[in-house]
N, C-alpha and C positions, 0 to 999 in steps of 0.2 A: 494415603495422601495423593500417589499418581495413581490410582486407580483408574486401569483402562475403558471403565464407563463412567466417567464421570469426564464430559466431555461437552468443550462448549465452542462456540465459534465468535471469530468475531465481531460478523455482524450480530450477534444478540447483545456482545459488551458495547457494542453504539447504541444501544436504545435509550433513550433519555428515560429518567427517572420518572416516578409518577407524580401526575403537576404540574409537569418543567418541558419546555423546549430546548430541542436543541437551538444557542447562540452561535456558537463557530467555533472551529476546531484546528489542533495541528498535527500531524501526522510525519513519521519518519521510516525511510525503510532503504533495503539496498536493493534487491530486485524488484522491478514494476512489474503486472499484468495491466493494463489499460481496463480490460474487460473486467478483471476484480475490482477496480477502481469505481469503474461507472456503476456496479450493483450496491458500492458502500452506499450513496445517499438514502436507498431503500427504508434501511432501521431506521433512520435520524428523522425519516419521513413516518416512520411508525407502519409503514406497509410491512404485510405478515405474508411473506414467500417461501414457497416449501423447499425449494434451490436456486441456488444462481442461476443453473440452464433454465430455468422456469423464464425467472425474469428478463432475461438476457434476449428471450423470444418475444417482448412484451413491448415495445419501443414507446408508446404511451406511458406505461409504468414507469420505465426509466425517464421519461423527461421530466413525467413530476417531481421526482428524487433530484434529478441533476439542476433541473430551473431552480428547485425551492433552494437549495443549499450549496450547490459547486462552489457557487462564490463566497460561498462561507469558511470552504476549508483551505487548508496552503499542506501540501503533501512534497517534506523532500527526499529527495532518492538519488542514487549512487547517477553521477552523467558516466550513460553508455552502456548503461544495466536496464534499459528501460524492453520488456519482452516483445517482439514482433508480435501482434495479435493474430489469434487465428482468424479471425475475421474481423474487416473492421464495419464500423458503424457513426452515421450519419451523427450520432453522441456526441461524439471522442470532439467535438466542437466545443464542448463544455468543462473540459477536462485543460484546456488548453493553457489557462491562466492557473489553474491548481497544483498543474507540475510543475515544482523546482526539481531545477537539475545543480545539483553541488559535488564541491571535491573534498576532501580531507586535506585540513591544512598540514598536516605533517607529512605528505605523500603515498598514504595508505589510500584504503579503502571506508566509504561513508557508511557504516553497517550497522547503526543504531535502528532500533525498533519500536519506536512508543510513538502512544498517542495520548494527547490533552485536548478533553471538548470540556466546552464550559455550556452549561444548563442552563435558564431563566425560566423564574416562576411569575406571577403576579403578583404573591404575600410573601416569598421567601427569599432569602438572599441566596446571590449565585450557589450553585454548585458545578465541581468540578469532579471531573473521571479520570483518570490517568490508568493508561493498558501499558506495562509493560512486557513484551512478546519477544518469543524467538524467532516467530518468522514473518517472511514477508508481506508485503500486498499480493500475494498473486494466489492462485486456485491450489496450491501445494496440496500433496497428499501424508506431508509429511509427519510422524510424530512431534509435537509443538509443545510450548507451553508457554500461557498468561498469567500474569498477574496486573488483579484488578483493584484498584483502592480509590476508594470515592470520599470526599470530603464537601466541604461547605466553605465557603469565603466569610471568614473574621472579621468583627468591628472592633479591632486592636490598634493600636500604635505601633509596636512591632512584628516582624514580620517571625516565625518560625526558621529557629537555627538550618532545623534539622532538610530546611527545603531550599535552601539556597542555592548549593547545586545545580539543581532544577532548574531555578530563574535562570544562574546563570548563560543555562547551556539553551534553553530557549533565545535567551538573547541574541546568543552568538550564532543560532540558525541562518538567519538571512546573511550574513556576510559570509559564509563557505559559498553562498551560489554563483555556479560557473559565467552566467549571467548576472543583473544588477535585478533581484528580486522586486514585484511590486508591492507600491503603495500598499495596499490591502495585507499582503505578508507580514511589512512592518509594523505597521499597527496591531496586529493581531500577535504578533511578538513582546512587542513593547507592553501592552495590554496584561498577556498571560505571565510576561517576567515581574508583572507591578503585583497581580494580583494574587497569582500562586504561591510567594511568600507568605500569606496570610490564611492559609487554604489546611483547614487541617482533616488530613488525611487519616481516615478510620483504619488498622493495620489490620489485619484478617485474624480470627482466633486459629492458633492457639500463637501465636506472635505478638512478641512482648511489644508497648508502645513505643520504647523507648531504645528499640532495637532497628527501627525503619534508617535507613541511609541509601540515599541516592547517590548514584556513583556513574559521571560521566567521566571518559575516559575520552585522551585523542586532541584535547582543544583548549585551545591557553594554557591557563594554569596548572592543570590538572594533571599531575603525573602517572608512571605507570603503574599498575596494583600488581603487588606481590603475591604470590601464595607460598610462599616458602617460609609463611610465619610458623609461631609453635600450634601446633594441635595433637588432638590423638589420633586422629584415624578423619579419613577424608576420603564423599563420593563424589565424582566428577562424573557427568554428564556432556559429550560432548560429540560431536558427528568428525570434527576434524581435530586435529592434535598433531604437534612437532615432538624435538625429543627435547628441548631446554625446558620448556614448561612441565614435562611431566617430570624431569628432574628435579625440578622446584617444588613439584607436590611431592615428592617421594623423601623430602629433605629433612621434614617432623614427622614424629607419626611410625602407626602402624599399622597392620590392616588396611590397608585403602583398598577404595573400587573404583574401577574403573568402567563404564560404558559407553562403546563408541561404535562406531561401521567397520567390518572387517578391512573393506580398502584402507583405512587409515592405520588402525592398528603394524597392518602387515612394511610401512614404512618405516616403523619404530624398532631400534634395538631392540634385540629379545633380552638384552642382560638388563634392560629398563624395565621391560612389562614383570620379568620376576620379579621384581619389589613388590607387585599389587597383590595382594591376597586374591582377588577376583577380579576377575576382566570378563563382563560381558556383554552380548551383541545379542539384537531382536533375533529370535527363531523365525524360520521362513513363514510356520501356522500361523503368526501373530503378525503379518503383515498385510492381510487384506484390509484396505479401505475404510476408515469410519460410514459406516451405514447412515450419515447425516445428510443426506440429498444435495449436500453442499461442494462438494468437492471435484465433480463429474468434469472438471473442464481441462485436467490434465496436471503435467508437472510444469515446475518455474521456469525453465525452457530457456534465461536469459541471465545462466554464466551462474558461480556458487560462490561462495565464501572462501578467503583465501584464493580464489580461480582456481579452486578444484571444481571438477563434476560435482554436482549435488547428488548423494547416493539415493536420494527418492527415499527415504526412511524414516532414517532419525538428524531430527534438524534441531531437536530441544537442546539448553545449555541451563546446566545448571552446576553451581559447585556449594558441596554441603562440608560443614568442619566443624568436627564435636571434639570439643574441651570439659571434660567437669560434666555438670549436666545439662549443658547447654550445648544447641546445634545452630550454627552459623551459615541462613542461605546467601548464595549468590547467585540470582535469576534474569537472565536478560540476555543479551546478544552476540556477547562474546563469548569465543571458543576458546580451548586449550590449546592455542597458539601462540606463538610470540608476538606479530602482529596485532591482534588482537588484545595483547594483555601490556603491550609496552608500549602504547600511548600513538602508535605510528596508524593504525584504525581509528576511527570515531565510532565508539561504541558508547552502549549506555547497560548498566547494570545497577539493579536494586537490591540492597542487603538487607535479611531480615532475622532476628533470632530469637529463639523458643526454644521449648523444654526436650532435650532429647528425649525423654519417654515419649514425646508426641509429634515431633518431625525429625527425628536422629534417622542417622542411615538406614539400620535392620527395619525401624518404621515405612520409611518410604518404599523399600523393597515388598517388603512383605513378605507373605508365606508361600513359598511353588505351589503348597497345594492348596492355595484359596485360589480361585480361579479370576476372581476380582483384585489380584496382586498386580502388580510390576510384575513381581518375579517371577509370575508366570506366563509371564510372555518373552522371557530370555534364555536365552542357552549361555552355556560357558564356553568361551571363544576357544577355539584351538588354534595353536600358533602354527605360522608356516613359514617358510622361507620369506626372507625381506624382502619388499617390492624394490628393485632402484629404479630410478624413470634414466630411461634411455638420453646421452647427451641429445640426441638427435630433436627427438620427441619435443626434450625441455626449450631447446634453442627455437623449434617452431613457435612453444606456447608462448616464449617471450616476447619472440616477433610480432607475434598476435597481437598482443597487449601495447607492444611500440606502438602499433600501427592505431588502435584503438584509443590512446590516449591523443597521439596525432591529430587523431580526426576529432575529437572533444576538444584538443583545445587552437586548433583552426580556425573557430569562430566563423563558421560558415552563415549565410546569411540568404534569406529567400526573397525574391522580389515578383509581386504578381503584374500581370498586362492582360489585359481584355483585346482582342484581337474585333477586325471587319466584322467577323460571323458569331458575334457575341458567342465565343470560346475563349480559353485563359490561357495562359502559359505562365509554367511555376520556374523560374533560371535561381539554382544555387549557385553563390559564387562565393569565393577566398583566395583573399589577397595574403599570402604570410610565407613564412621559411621554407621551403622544401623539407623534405622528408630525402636522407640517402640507403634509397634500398634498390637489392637486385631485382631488374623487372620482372624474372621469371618469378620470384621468390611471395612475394605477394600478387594477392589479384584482392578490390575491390568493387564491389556496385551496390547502387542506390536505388530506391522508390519511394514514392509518399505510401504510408501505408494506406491511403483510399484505393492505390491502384495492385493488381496483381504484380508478382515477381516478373514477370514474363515480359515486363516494358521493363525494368531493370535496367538502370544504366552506366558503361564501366566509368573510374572515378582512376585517371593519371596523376598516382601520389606526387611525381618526380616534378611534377610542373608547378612553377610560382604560381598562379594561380589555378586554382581547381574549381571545374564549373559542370554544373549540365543544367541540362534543361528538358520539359515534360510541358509539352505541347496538347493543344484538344482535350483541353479538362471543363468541366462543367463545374457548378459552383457547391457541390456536395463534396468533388474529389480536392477542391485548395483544403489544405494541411498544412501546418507547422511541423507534424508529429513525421518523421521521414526513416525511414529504415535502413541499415547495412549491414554489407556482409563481408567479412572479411573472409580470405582464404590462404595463410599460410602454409611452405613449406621449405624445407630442409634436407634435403637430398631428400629420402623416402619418407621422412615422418612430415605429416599433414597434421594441422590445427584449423577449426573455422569457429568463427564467431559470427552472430546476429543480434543486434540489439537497433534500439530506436533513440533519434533525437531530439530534442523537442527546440525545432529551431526559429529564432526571429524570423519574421515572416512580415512585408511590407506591401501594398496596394490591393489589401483582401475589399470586394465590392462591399457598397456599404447595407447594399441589401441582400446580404451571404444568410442571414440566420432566419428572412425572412422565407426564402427559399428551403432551408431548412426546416422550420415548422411544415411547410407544405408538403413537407417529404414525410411528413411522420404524422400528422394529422390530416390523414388523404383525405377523408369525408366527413360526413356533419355527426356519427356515431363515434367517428374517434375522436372527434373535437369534446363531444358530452364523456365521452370518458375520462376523458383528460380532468372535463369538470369535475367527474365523480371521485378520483383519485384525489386530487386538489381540495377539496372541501369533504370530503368522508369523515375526517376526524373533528371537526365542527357537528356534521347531521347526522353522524352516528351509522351511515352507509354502510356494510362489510363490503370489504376489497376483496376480489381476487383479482387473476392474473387470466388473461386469453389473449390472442390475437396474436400478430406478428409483423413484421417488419415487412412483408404485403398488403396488410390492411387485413380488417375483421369482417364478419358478415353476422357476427351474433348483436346481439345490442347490449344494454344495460339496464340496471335494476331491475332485470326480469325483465325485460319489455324487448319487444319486438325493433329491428333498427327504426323503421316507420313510425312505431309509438312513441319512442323518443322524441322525434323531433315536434310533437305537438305537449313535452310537458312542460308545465307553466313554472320555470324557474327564477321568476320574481321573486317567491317568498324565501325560496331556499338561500338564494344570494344575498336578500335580505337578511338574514338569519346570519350568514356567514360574515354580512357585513359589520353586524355591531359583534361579535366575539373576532376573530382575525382579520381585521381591513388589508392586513398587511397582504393575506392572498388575493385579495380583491384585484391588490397591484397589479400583481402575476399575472390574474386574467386579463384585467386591462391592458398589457403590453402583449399579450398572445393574440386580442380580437386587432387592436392596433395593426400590429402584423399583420393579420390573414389581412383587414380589410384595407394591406398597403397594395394588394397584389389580384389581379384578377381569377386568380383558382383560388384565392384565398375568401375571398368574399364569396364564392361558390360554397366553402364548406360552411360557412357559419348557417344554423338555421336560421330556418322561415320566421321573421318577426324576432329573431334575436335582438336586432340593432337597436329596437325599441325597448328591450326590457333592458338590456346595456345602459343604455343613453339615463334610461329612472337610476340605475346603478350608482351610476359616474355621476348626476347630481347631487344624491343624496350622500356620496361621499365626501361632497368638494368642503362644507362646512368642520371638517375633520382636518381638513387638511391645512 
């Protein structure tokens, strides 16, 4: 069943079904990559990339993914977890309304993982995807695991018991954010809690139908899940672990397994781990890299679960419980933690169950010597001396996190000015309570992430109001999205943290995005690519990917940059325009743009205005 080839990513579970567009989608997760973000519209767009670093070099490619759909999806994630990018890009503009930033209303940590996109066909009634995952949005390397159940929206009166859950916990999305969510979130909230009650979800073979349960945890009503029910024997899957939870699984039962990272293990009583018949950890051989071209952009880099390190490994969570001949999963986001299992996290987990002969424990492990097992990519943990964390160490990492929630819920705010020499200046400021720490003891600074660290600016917790300012910017470097670093310490032990804000942000110019288009459609070849990307899936085009965030020198369709600009795209537009008018839009607010601005009308070709102008008439009766 975990068979180490039989591996998928998530951008292939965004690809719309066949038939169907993607309508709009919602997404949840605890750490951000920005960079992972901006390549999701790719699938949704039906473009076929061989890696993220592929695309990520392609800034045409990406706009078409981000124009066609950013504003379709609502993505929320843990506030203060968001990763500093390794590089930022002129994109991250489109990204800006899609992040929510939220807290846990019981004072934990926001660490669910799923997504719901909703389909439309022409002849068929919605459908709907729902991914429940273990990790996050970002480039992780980590061993992961999905589950993916696709269903169809119902001409019924009532809604299915078995999904309400669901509704409810989408609802209750947009009122955890740290801010006042938009317009577009709600609605797409309200929308997916009306419809996804009615939405029946196909359960994967060999899982029983009537075994599926959706299990939010962390939010209203919903209390926290036990596992110290009756069973026989129980495998847990898990990267982090306390000692009450494994108590609790070691309460029924016999034989259990256990696997986890040895840093965790080595925290736990050793008169605990004897209870488990097996306890094991990935062997070193079995940790190189999925060879899926997707992964190249590093680790999560923006803080782990529970605020441990993320051990780079093993990030999957699963808890399996076999009674009788039946095996019970539990697949989704929470770890074997207290946290996590007592309601103080917002997590989400799905239960499913089937026949132990076909997903019981000794099944999912396998055989050591099928080489396509689990089990053969595991060792048997050897136990060593307890880890204890140093008081010193713990008291910095706390500081950390003071300091870090601090600064979340400040409620800092950005205001733009256009200065004499048409340049900008970005002033953060907050009005609110002091913070009482020693000044030696923390050190804070900030940047927009458009700008290097190296303009970094310090941030005086101690003072009623906290302010800087970043002068001499150009209209590519205004951002919302602002970066920090924290640095605590404790006599000798050191803690640092880095994550990004996604802050309100006031007097952005009103022609910010038109300036943008001109940053990424330099010439009249990346303007026709743009087209070809845009309209491919209407003319039956193949996509690839070239170019980069300098501009191209190759051209398109085969054609020379020069040949381009003399082909006669009347018909094609035409074409495009009676199947999708809706990208017709797209175009029309792109040529709008370029010809608001004077490089902007440089890039559009020779005699374009005229095949436009047949365009835009012959659409207006549509309209």
């Amino acid at each position: 069943m975990l068979a180490p080839d039989n591996r998928a990513m998530l951008m292939d579970a965004l690809r719309p079904p066949q038939g169907y567009q993607f309508d709009r989608g919602i997404g949840t997760t605890f750490t951000l990559d920005l960079l992972s973000l901006l390549v999701a519209p790719l699938s949704l767009a039906l473009h076929d990339v061989s890696s993220a670093a592929e695309a990520l070099n392609d800034p045409v490619l990406l706009l078409d993914g981000v124009r066609q759909y950013a504003d379709r999806l609502t993505l929320y994630c843990q506030a203060g977890y968001i990763a500093i990018p390794r590089r930022a890009v002129p994109l991250f503009r489109f990204l800006e309304d899609m992040v929510v930033e939220v807290r846990a209303p019981n004072g934990g940590l926001f660490h669910p993982k799923i997504w719901l996109l909703r389909y439309t066909s022409e002849s068929e009634a919605p459908a709907y995807r729902f991914l429940c995952l273990s990790r996050n949005m970002t480039f992780s390397r980590c061993w992961d695991l999905i589950l993916r159940l696709d269903g169809t929206l119902q001409d019924r009166e009532y809604g299915y018991s078995r999904n309400a859950p669901l509704a409810e916990f989408l609802a209750a999305l947009p009122h955890f954010a740290l801010r006042a969510a938009g317009e577009r979130a709600h609605e797409t909230a309200a929308l997916f809690q009306e419809e996804v009650r009615k939405v029946d979800f196909q359960v994967p073979w060999p899982f029983a139908e009537d075994g599926l349960e959706f299990i939010p945890l962390g939010h209203r009503k919903h209390h926290p899940y036990r596992l110290d029910k009756p069973k026989w024997r129980s495998l847990t899957i898990s990267p982090f672990l306390n000692q009450p939870v494994l108590e609790d699984l070691l309460a029924e039962g016999s034989e259990h397994v256990l696997l986890s990272e040895a840093e965790s293990l080595r925290t736990i009583d050793r008169a605990t781990l004897e209870g488990f018949s097996k306890i094991y950890v990935f062997n070193d051989a079995a940790m190189s890299p999925p060879e899926d071209g997707h992964l190249e952009e590093g680790q999560e880099g923006a803080g782990a679960d529970e605020g441990v390190a993320d051990p780079g490994r093993l990030h999957a969570k699963l808890f399996l419980f076999e009674e009788g001949r039946k095996a019970r999963w539990l697949i989704g986001s929470a770890n074997a933690t207290t946290p996590a299992l007592s309601g103080q996290n917002v997590e989400f987990m799905v239960g499913m169950t089937g026949p132990k002969s076909k997903v019981g424990i000794d099944k999912i492990l396998g055989d050591e010597q099928d080489q396509l097992s689990l089990r053969a990519l595991l060792a048997e943990y050897e136990p060593g001396e307890k880890v204890e964390v140093k008081p010193d160490e713990k008291a910095a990492e706390i500081l950390l996190e003071q300091v870090r929630k601090h600064l979340v819920d400040r409620q800092l705010k950005i205001k733009v000015q256009e200065d004499e020499a048409a340049a900008f200046e970005m002033r953060l400021v907050s009005r609110g309570r002091r913070i009482a720490l020693p000044e030696a003891a923390v050190k804070v600074r900030l940047w927009p992430v458009t700008l290097p660290d190296s303009r970094a600016k310090p941030l005086a917790l101690g003072d009623r109001v906290l302010e800087a300012a970043f002068s001499q910017l150009d209209m590519l470097q205004l951002t919302p999205f602002i970066a920090f670093e924290i640095r605590a310490q404790v006599r000798r032990a050191k803690a640092t943290a880095q994550f990004v804000l996604n802050l309100p942000i006031t007097g952005l110019p009103a022609q910010r995005d038109d300036y943008l288009l001109t940053a990424i459609l330099t010439d009249q070849t990346q303007f026709l690519r743009y087209l070809r990307f845009l309209l491919a899936e209407e003319l039956g085009w193949p996509v690839g990917t070239g170019g980069g965030w300098d501009g191209v020198e190759t051209g398109v369709w085969g054609r020379t940059a020069a040949e381009d600009l003399d082909i006669p795209l009347l018909e094609d537009l035409a074409r495009a325009l009676s199947r999708s008018p809706e990208k017709i839009d797209l175009v029309d607010e792109v040529v709008e743009r370029l010809a608001a601005t004077e490089h902007g009308r440089e890039i559009l070709p020779r005699g374009f205005e005229q095949v436009w102008a047949a365009i835009r008439e012959a659409k207006e009766p549509a309209k």
